[in-house]
N, CA, C and O atoms as a DFTB+ gen file, in Angstrom:
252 C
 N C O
     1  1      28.176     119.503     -37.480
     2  2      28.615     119.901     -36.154
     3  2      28.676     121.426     -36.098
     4  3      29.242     122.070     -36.982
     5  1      28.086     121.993     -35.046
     6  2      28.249     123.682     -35.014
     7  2      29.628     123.815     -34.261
     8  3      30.321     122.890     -33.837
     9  1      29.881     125.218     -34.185
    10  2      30.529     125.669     -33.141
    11  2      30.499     125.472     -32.124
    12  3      29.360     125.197     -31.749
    13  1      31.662     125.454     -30.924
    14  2      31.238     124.843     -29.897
    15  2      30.910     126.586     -29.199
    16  3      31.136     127.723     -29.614
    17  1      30.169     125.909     -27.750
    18  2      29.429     126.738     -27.024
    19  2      30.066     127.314     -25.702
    20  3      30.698     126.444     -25.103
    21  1      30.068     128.301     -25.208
    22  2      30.403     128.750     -24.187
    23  2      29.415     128.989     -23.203
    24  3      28.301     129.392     -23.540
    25  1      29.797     128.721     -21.674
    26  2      28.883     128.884     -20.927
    27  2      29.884     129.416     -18.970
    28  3      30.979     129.108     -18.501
    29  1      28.801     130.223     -18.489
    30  2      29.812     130.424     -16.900
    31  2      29.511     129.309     -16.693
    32  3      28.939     128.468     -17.386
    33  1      30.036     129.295     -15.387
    34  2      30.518     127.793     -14.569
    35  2      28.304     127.586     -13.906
    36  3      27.631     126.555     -13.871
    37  1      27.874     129.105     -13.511
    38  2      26.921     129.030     -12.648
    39  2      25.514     128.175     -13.822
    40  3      24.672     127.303     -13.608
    41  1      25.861     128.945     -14.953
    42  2      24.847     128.529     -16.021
    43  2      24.742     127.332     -16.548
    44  3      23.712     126.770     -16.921
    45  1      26.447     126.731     -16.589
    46  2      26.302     125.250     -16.872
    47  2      26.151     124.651     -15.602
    48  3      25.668     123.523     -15.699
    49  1      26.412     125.035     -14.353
    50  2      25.679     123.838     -13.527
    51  2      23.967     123.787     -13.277
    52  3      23.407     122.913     -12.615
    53  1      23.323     124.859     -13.923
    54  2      21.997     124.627     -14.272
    55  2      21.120     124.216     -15.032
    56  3      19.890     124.214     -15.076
    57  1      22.277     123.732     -15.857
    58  2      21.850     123.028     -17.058
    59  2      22.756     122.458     -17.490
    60  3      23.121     122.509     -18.665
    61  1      23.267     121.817     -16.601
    62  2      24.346     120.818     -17.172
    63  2      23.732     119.087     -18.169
    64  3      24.340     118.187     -18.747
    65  1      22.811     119.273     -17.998
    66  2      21.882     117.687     -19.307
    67  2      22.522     118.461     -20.834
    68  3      23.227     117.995     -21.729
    69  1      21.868     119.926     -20.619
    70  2      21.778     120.341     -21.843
    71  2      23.153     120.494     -22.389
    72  3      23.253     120.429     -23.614
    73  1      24.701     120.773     -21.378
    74  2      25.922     120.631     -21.517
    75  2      26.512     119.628     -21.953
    76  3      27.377     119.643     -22.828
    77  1      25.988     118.440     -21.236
    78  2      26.300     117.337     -21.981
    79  2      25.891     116.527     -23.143
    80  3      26.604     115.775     -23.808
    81  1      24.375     116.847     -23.320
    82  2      23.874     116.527     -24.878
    83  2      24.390     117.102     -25.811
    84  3      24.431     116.394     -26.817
    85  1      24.881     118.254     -25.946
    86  2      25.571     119.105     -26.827
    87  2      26.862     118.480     -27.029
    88  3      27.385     118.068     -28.064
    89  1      27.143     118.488     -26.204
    90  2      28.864     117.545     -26.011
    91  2      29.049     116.134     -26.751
    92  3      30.127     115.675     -27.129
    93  1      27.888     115.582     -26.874
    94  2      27.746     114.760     -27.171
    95  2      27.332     114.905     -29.112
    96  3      27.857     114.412     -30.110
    97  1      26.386     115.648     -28.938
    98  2      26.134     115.494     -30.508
    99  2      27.636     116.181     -31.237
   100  3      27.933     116.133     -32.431
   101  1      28.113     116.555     -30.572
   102  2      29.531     116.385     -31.517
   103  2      29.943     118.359     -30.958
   104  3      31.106     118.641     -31.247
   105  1      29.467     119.078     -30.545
   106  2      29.457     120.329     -30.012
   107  2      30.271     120.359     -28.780
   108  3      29.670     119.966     -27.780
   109  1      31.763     120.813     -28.575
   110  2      32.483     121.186     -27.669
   111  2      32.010     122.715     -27.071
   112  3      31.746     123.823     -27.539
   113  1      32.098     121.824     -25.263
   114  2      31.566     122.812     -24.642
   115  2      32.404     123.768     -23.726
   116  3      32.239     123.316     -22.593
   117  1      32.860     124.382     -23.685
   118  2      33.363     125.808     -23.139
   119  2      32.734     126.221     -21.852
   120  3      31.757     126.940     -21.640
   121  1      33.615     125.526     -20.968
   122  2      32.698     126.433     -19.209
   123  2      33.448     127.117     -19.208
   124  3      34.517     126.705     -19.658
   125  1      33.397     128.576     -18.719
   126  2      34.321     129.612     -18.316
   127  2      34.463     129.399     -16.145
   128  3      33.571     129.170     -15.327
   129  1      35.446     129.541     -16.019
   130  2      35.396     129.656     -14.554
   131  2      36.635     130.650     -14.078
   132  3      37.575     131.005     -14.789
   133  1      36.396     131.008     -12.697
   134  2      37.611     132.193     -12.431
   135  2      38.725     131.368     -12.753
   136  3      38.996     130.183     -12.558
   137  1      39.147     132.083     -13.162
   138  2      40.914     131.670     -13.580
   139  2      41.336     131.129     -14.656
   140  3      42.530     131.130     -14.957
   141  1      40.023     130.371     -15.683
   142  2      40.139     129.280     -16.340
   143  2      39.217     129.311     -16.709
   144  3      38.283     130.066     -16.440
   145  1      39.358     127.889     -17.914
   146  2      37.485     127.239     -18.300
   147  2      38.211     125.648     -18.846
   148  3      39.345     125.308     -19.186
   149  1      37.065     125.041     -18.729
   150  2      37.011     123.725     -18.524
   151  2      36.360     123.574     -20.201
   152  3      35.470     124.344     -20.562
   153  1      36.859     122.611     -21.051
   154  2      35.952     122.077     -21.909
   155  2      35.705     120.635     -22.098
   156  3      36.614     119.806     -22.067
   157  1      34.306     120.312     -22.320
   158  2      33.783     119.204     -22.096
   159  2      33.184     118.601     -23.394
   160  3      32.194     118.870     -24.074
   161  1      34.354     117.517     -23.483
   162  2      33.801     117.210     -25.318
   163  2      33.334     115.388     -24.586
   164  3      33.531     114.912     -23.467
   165  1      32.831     114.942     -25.540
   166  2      31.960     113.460     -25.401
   167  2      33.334     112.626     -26.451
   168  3      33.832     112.992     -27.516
   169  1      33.584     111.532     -25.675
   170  2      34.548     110.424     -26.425
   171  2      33.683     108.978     -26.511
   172  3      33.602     108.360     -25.449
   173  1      33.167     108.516     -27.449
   174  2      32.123     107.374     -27.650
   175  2      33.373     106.109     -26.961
   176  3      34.603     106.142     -26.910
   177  1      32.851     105.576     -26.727
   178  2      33.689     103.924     -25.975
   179  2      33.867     103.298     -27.058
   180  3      32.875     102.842     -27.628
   181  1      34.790     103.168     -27.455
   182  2      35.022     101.837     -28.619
   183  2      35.107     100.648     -28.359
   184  3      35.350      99.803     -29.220
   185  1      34.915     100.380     -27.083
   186  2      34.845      99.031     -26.600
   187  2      36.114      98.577     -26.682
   188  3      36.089      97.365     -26.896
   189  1      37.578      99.147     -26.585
   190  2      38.654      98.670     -26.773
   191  2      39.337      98.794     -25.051
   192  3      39.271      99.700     -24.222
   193  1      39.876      97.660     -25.028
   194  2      40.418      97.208     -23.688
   195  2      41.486      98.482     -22.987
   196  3      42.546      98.720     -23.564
   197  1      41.239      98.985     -22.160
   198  2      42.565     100.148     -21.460
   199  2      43.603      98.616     -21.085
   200  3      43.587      97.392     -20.954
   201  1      44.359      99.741     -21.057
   202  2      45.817      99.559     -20.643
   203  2      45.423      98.627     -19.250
   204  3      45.270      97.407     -19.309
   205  1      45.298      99.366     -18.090
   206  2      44.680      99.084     -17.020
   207  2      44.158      97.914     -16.860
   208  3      44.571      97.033     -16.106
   209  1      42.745      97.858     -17.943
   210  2      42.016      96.265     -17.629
   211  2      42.846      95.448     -18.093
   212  3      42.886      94.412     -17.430
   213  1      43.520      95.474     -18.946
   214  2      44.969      94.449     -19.643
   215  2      45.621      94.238     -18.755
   216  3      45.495      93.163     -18.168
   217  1      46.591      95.226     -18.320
   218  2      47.475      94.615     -16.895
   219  2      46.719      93.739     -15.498
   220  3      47.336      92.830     -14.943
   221  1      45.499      94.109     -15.105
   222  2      44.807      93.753     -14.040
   223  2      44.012      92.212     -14.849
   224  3      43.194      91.478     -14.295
   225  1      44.379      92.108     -15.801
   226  2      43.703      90.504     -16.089
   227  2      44.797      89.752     -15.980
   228  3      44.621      88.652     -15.457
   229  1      46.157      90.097     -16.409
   230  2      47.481      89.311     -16.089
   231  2      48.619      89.072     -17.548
   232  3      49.649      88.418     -17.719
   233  1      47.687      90.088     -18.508
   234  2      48.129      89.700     -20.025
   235  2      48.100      88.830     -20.786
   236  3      47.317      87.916     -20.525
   237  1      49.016      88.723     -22.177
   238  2      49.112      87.394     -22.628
   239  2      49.150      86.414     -21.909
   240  3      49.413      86.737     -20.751
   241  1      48.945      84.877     -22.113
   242  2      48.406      84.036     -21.757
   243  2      49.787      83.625     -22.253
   244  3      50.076      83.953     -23.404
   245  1      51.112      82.617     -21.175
   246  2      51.965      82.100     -21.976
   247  2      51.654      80.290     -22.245
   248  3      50.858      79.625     -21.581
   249  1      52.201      79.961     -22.969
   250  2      52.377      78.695     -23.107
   251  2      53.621      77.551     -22.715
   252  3      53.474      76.361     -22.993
């Protein structure tokens, strides 16, 4: 994994594929914007149930 990358807000919205492939191969990305900067790291899905879809199915199942 390299260092992560910095970029302005104008440069990553022109290449924002290339923002997110980076993000992805494991490279945290650094937007700078007035006031602030945004960083955009990649979280793989583990396929593990949220909170959310748990409550909205109805939970355990009682007997």
């Amino acid at each position: 994994m390299r260092d992560q990358q910095e970029w302005s807000r104008g440069d990553a919205e022109e290449r924002i594929r290339e923002v997110f492939n980076s993000a992805k191969a494991g490279e945290p990305q650094i937007v700078r914007d007035s006031g602030g900067k945004f960083e955009v790291r990649f979280v793989a899905d583990d396929g593990a149930e949220t909170l959310g879809q748990y409550l909205a199915r109805g939970g355990p199942d009682e007997d």
